[in-house]
DRENPA-3360 file (N, C-alpha, C; in nm, 2 decimals, always signed):
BEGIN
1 = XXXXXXXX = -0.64/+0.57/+1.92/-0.54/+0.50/+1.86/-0.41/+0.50/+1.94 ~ -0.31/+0.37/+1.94/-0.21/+0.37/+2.03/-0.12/+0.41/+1.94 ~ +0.01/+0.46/+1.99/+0.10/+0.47/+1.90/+0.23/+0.44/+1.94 ~ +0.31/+0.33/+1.88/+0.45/+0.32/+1.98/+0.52/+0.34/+1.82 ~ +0.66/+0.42/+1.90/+0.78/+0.45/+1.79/+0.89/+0.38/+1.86 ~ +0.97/+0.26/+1.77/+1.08/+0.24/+1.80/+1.18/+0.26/+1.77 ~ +1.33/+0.30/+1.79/+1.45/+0.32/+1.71/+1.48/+0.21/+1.62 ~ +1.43/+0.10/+1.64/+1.50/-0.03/+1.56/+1.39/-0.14/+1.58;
9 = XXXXXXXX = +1.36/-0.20/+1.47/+1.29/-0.33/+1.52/+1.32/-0.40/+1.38 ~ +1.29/-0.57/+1.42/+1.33/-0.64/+1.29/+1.19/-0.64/+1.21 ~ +1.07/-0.61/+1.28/+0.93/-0.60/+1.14/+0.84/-0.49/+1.20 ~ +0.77/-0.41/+1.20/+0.65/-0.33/+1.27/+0.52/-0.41/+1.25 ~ +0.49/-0.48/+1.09/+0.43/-0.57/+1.11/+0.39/-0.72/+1.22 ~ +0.50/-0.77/+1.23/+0.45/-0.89/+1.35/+0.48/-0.77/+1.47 ~ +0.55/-0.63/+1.48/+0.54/-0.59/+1.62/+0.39/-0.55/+1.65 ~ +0.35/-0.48/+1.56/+0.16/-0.42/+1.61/+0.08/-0.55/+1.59;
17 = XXXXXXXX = +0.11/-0.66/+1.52/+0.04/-0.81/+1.53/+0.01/-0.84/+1.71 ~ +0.18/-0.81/+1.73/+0.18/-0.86/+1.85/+0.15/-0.77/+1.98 ~ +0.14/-0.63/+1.94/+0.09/-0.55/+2.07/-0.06/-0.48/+2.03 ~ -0.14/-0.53/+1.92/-0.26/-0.51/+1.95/-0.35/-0.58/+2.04 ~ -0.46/-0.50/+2.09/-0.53/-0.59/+2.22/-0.68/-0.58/+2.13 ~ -0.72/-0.41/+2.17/-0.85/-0.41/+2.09/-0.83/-0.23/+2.04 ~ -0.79/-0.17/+2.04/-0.76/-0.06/+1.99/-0.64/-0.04/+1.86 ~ -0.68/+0.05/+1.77/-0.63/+0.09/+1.66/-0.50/+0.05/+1.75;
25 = XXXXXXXX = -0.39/-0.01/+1.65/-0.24/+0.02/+1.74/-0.13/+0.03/+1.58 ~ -0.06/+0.15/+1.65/+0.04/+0.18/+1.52/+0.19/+0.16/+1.55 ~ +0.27/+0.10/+1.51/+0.39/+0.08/+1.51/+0.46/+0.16/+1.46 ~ +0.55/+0.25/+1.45/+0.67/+0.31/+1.34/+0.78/+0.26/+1.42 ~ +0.87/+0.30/+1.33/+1.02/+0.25/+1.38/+1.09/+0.35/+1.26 ~ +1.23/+0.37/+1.30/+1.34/+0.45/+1.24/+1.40/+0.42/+1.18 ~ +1.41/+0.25/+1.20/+1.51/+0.19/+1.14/+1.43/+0.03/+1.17 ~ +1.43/-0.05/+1.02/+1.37/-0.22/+1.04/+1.45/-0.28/+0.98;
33 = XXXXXXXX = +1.48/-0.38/+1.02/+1.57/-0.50/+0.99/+1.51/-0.56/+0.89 ~ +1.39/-0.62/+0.93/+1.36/-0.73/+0.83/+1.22/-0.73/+0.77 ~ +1.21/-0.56/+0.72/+1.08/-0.51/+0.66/+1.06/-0.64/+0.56 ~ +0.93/-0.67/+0.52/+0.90/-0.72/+0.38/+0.80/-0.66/+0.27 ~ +0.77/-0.72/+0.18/+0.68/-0.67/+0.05/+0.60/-0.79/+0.03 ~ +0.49/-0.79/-0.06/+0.44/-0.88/-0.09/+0.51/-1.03/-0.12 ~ +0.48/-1.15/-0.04/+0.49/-1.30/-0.12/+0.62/-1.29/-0.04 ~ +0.66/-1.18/+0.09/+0.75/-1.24/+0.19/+0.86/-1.13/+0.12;
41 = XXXXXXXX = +0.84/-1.06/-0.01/+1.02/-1.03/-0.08/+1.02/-0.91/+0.02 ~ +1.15/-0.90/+0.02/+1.27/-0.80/+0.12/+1.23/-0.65/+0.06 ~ +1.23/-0.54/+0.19/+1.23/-0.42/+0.15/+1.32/-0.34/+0.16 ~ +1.41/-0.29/+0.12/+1.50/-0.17/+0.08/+1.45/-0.01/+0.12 ~ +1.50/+0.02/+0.24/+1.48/+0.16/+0.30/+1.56/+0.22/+0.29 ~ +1.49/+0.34/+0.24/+1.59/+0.48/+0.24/+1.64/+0.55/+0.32 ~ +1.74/+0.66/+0.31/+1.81/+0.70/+0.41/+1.72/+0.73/+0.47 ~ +1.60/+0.85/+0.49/+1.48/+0.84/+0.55/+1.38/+0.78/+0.46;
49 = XXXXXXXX = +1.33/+0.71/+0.55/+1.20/+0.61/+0.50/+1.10/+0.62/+0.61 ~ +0.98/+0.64/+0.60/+0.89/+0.56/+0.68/+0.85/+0.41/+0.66 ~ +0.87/+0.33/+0.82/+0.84/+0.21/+0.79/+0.74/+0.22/+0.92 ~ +0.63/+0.16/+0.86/+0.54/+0.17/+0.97/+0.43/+0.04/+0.98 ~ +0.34/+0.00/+1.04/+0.24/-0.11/+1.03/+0.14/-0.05/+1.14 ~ -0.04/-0.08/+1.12/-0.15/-0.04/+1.18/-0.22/-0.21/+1.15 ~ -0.26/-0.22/+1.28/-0.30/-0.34/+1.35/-0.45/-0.29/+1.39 ~ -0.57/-0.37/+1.35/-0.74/-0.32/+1.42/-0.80/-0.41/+1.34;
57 = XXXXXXXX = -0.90/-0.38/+1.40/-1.02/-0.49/+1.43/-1.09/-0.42/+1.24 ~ -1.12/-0.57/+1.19/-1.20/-0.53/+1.10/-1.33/-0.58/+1.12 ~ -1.42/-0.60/+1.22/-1.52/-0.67/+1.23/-1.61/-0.62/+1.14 ~ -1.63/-0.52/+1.08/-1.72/-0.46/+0.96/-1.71/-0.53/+0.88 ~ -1.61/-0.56/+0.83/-1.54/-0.61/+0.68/-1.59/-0.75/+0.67 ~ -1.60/-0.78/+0.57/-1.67/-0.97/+0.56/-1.52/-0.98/+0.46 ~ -1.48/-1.11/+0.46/-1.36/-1.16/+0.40/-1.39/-1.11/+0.23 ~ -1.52/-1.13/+0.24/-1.53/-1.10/+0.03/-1.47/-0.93/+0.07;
65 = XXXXXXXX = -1.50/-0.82/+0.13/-1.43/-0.72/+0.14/-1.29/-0.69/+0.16 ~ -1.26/-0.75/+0.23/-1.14/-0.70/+0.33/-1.00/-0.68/+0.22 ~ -1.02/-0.79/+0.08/-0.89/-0.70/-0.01/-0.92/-0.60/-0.02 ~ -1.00/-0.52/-0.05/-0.99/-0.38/-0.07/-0.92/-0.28/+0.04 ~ -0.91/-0.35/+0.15/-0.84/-0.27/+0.28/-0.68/-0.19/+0.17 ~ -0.66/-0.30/+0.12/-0.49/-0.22/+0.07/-0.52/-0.09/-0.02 ~ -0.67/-0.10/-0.08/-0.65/+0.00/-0.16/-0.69/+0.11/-0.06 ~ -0.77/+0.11/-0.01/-0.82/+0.20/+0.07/-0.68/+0.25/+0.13;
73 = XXXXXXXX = -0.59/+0.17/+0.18/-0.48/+0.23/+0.30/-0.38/+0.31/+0.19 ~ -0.37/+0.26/+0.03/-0.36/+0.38/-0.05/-0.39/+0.48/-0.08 ~ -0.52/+0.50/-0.09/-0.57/+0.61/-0.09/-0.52/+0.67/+0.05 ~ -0.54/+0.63/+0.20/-0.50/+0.75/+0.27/-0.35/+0.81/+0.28 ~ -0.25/+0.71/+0.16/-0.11/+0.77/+0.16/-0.13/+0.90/+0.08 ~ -0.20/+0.86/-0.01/-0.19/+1.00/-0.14/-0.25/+1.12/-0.07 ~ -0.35/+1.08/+0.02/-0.43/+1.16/+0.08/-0.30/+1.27/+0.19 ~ -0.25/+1.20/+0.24/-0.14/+1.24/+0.32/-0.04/+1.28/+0.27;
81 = XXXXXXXX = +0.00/+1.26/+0.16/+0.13/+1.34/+0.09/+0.12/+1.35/-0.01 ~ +0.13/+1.44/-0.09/+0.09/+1.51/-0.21/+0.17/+1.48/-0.32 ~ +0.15/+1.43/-0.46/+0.21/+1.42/-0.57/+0.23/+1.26/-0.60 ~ +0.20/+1.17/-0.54/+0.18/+1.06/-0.55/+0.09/+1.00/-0.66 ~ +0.08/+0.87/-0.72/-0.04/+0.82/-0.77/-0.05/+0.68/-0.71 ~ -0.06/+0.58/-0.75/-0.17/+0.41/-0.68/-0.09/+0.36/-0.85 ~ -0.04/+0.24/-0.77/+0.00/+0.12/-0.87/-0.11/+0.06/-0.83 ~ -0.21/-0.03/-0.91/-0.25/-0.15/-0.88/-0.15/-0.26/-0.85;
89 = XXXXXXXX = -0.19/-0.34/-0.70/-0.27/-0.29/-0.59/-0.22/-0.25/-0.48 ~ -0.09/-0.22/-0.48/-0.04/-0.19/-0.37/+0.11/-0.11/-0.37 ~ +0.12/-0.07/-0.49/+0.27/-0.01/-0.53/+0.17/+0.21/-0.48 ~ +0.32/+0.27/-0.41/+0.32/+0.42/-0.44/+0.38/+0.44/-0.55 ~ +0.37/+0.53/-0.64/+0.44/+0.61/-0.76/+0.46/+0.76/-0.72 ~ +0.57/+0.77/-0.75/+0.59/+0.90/-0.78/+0.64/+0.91/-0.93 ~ +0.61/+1.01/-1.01/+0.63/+0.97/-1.22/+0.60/+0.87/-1.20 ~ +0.74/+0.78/-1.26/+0.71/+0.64/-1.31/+0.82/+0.51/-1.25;
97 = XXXXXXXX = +0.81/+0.62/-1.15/+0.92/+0.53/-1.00/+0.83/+0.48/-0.86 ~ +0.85/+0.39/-0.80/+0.80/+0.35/-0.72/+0.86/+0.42/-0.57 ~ +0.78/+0.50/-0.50/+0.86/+0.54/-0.38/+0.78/+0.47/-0.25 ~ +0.72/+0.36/-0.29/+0.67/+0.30/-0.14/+0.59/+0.18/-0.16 ~ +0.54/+0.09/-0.07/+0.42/+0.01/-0.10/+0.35/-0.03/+0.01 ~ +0.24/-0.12/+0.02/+0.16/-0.15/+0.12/+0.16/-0.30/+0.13 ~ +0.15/-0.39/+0.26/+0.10/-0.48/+0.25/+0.00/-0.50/+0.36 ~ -0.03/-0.59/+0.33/-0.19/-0.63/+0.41/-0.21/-0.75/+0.46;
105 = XXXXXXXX = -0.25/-0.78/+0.58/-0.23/-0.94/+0.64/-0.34/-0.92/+0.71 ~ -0.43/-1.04/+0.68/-0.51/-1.09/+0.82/-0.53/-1.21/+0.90 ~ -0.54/-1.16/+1.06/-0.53/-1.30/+1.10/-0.68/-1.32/+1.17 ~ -0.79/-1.38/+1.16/-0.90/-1.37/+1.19/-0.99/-1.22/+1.17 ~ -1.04/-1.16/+1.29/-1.09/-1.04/+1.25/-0.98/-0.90/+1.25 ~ -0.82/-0.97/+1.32/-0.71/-0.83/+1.32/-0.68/-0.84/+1.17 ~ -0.68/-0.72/+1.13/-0.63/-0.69/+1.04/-0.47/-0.62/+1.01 ~ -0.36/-0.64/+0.96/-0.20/-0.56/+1.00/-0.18/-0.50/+0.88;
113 = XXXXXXXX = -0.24/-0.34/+0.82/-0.16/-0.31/+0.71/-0.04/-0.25/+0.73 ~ +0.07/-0.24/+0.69/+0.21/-0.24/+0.68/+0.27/-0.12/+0.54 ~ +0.34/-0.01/+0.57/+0.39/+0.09/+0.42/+0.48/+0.08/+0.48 ~ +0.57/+0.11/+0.36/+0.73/+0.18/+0.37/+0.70/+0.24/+0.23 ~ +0.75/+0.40/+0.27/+0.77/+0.49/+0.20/+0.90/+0.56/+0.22 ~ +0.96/+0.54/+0.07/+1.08/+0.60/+0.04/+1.07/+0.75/+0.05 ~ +1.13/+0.83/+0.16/+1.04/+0.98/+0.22/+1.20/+1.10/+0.15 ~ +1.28/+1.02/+0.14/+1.41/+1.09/+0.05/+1.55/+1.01/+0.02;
121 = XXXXXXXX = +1.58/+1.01/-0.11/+1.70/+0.89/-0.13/+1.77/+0.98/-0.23 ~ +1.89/+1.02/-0.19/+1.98/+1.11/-0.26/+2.03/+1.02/-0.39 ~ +2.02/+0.90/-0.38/+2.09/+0.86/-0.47/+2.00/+0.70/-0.52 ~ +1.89/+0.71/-0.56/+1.82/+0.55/-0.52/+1.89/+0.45/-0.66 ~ +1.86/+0.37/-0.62/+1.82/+0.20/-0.78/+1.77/+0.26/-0.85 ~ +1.81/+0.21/-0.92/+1.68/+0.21/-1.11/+1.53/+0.19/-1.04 ~ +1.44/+0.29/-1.09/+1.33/+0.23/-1.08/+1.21/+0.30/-0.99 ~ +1.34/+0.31/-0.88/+1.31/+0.36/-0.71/+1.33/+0.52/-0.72;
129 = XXXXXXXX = +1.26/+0.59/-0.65/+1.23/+0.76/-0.59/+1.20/+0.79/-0.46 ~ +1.26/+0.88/-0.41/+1.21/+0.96/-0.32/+1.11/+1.02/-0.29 ~ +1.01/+1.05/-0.17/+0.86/+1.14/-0.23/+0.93/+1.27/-0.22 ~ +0.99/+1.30/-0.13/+1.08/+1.43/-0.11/+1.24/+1.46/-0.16 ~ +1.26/+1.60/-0.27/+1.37/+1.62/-0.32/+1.48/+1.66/-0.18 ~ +1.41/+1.71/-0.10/+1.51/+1.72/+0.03/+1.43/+1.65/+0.12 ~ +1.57/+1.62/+0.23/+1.59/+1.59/+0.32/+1.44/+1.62/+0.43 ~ +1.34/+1.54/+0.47/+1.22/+1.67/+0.55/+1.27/+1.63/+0.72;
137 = XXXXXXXX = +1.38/+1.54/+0.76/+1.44/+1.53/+0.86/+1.35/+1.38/+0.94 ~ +1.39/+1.39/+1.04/+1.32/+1.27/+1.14/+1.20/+1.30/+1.18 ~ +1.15/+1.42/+1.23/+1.05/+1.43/+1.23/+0.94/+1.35/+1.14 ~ +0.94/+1.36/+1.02/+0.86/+1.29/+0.93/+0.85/+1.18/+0.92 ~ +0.93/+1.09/+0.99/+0.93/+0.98/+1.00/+0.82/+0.90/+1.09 ~ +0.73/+0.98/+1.18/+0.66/+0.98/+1.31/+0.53/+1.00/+1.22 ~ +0.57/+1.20/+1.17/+0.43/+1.23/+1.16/+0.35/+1.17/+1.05 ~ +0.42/+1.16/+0.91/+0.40/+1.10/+0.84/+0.26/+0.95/+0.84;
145 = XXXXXXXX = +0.37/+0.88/+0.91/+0.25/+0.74/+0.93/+0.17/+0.80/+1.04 ~ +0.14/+0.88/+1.12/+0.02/+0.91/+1.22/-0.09/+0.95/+1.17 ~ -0.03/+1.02/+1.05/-0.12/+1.13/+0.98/-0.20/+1.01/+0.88 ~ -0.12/+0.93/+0.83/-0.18/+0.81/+0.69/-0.27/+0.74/+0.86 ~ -0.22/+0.70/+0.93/-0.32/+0.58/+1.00/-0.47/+0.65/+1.04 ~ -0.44/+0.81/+1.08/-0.58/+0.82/+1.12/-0.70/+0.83/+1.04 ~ -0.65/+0.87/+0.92/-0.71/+0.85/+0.75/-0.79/+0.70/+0.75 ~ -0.64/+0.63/+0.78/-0.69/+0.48/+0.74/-0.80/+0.42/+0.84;
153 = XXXXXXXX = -0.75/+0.44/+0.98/-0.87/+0.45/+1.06/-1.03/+0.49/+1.04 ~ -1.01/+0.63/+1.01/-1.17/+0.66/+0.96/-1.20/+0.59/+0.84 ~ -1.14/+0.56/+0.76/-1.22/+0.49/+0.64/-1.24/+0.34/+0.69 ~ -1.14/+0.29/+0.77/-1.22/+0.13/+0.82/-1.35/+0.17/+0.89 ~ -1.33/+0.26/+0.99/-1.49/+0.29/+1.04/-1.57/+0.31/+0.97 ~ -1.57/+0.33/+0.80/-1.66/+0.38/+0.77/-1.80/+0.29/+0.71 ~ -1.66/+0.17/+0.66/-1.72/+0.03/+0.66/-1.71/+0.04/+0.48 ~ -1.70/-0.08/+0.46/-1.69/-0.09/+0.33/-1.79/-0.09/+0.18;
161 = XXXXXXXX = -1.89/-0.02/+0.22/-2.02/+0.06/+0.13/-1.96/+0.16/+0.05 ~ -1.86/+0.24/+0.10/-1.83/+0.30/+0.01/-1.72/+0.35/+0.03 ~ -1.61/+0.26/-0.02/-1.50/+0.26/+0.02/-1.36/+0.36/-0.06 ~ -1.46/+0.43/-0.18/-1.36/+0.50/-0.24/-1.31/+0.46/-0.39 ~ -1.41/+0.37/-0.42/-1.34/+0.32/-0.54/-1.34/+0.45/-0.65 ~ -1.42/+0.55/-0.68/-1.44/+0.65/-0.77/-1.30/+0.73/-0.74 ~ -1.23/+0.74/-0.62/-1.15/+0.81/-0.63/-1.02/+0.73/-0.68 ~ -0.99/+0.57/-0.62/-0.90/+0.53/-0.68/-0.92/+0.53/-0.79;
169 = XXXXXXXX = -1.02/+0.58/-0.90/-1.00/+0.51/-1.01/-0.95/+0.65/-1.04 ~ -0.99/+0.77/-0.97/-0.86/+0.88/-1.09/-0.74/+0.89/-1.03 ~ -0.66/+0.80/-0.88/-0.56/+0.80/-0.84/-0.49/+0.71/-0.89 ~ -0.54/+0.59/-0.98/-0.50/+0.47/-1.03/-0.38/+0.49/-1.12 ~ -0.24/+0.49/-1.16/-0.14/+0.51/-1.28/-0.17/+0.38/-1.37 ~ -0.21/+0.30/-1.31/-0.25/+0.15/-1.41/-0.32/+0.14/-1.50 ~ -0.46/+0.23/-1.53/-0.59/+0.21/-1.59/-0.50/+0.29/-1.69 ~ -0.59/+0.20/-1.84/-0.51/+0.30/-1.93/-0.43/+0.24/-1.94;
177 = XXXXXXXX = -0.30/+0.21/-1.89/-0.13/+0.10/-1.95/-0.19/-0.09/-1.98 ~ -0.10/-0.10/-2.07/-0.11/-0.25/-2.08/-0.03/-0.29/-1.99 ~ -0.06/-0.40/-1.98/+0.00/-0.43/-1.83/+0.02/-0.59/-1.84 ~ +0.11/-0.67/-1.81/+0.11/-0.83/-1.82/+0.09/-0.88/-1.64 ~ +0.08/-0.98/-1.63/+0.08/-1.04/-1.51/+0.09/-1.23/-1.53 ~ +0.17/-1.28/-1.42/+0.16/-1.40/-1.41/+0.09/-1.51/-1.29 ~ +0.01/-1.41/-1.23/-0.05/-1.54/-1.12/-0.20/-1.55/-1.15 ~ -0.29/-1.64/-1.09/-0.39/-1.64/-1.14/-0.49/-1.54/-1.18;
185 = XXXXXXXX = -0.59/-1.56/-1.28/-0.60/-1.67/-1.36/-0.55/-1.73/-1.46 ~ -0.42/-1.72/-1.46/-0.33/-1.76/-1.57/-0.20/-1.65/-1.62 ~ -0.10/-1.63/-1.62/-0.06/-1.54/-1.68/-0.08/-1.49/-1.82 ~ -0.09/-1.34/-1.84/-0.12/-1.28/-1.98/-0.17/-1.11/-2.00 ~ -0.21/-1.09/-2.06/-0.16/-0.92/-2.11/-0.25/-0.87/-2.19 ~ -0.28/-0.74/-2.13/-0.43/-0.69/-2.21/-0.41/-0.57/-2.14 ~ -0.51/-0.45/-2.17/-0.50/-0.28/-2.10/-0.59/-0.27/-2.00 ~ -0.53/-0.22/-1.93/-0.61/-0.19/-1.77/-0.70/-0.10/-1.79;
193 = XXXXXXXX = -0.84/-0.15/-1.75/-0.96/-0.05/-1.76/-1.05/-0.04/-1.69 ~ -1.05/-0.11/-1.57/-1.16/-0.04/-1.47/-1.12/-0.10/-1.33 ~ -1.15/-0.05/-1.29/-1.15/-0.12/-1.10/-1.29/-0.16/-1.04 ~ -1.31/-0.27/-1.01/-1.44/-0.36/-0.97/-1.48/-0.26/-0.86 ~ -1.59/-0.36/-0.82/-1.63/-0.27/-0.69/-1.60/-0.36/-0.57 ~ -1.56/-0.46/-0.59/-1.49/-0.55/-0.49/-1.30/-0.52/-0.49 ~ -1.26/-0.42/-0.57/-1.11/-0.39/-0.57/-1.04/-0.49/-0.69 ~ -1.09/-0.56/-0.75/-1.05/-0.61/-0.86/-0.96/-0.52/-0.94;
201 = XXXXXXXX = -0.89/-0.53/-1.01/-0.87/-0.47/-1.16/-0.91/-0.58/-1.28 ~ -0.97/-0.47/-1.39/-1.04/-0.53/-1.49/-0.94/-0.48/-1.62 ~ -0.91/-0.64/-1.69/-0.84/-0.61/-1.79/-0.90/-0.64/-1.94 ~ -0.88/-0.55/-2.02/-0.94/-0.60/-2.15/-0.84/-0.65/-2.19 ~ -0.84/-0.79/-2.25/-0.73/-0.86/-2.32/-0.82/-0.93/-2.45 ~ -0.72/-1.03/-2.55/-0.75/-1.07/-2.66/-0.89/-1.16/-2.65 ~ -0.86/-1.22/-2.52/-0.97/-1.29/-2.50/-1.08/-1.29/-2.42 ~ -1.12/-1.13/-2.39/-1.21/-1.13/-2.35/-1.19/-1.01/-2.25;
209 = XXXXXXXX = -1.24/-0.99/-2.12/-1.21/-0.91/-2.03/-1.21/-0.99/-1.91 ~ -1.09/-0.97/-1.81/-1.02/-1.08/-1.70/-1.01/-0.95/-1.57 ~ -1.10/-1.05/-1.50/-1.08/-0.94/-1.32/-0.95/-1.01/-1.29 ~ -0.87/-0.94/-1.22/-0.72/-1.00/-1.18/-0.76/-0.93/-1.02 ~ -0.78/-1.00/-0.91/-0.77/-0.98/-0.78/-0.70/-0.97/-0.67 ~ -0.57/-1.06/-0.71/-0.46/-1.05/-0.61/-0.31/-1.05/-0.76 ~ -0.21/-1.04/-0.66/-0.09/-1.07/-0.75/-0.07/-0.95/-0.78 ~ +0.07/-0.93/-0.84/+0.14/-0.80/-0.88/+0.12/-0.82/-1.06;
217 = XXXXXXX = +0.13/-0.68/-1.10/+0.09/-0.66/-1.25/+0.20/-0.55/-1.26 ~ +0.26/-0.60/-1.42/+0.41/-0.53/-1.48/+0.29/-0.41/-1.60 ~ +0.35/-0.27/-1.58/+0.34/-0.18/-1.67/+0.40/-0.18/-1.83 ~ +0.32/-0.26/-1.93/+0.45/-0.26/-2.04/+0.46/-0.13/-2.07 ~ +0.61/-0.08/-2.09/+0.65/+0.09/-2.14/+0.67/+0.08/-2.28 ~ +0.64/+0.15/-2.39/+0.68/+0.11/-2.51/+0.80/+0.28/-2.53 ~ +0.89/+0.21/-2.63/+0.98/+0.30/-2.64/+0.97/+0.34/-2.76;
% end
């Protein structure tokens, strides 16, 4: 695996897009200008954050597989730092705050998955957490994503037979909550109860039970 750290870049994503050849290649940076989130929205880093992107070859993967790469590259965050849980499909949790997310891009057989994790915020947004109550310094900012890519590495090698769904499903915070969503196949609201074997989430709703495959999904909290 290659690994370049920069002090500043405006994406790590289009940077490992653009300095992969044929080897794993990992980006971190200290500091990103113009990190994003899913559907292009802006990301908000913390005083220390890991912002990082891993660029490689998915030739194993057939396109009906390759969503599941996001879940997979969740599982190797939890794997890598303890106390975490998995939003469906691409949110970190820490409680019932979000301290990171993943995205995923492909452009023929390269694949760019992309995290930023909130790693300590003395003071965050509504909503938003730290994974760490102190400070774990700069250092973590390196080792951190080295440690998630080589994870994520072995599990692309391992090929998508068996990609982990048993464990996302007890690392899941989603299964179990009602949950609403608006992009296809329609917006609407029912309780999360299983994870496909294609990475779907399965929802029981009024009318029936609906696989939801891409798109973001709201937690309803009842008070």
């Amino acid at each position: 695996m290659i690994t370049v750290h920069l002090d500043e870049v405006a994406s790590t994503q289009d940077e490992a897009r653009d300095r992969w050849v044929s080897e794993p290649t990992l980006v971190t940076a200290t500091r990103q200008r113009s990190g994003r989130g899913r559907s292009g929205v802006g990301w908000q880093n913390a005083p220390r954050a890991v912002a990082a992107s891993l660029a490689f070859s998915a030739a194993g993967w057939s396109a009906e597989t390759r969503p599941v790469l996001t879940l997979v590259a969740g599982l190797a965050m939890i794997d890598t730092i303890d106390g975490l849980e998995l939003k469906w499909p691409n949110d970190l949790l820490r409680g019932d705050s979000k301290s990171g997310g993943i995205l995923t891009e492909a452009l023929d057989e390269v694949v760019v998955v992309g995290v930023g994790v909130n790693l300590w915020w003395p003071d965050p947004p509504e909503g938003i957490v730290g994974v760490y109550d102190v400070d774990p310094g700069d250092a973590a900012v390196r080792s951190v994503p080295e440690q998630w890519a080589r994870k994520l590495v072995e599990a692309v090698a391992a090929g998508p037979g068996d990609w982990g769904r048993d464990r996302y499903r007890e690392a899941c915070a989603t299964l179990g909550e009602r949950v609403t969503w608006e992009g296809a196949p329609g917006p609407g609201e029912g309780v999360a109860v299983d994870i496909g074997r294609d990475g779907a989430l399965l929802v029981d709703t009024n009318q029936g039970m609906v696989e939801l495959r891409s798109g973001a999904v709201t937690h309803v909290r009842t008070v």
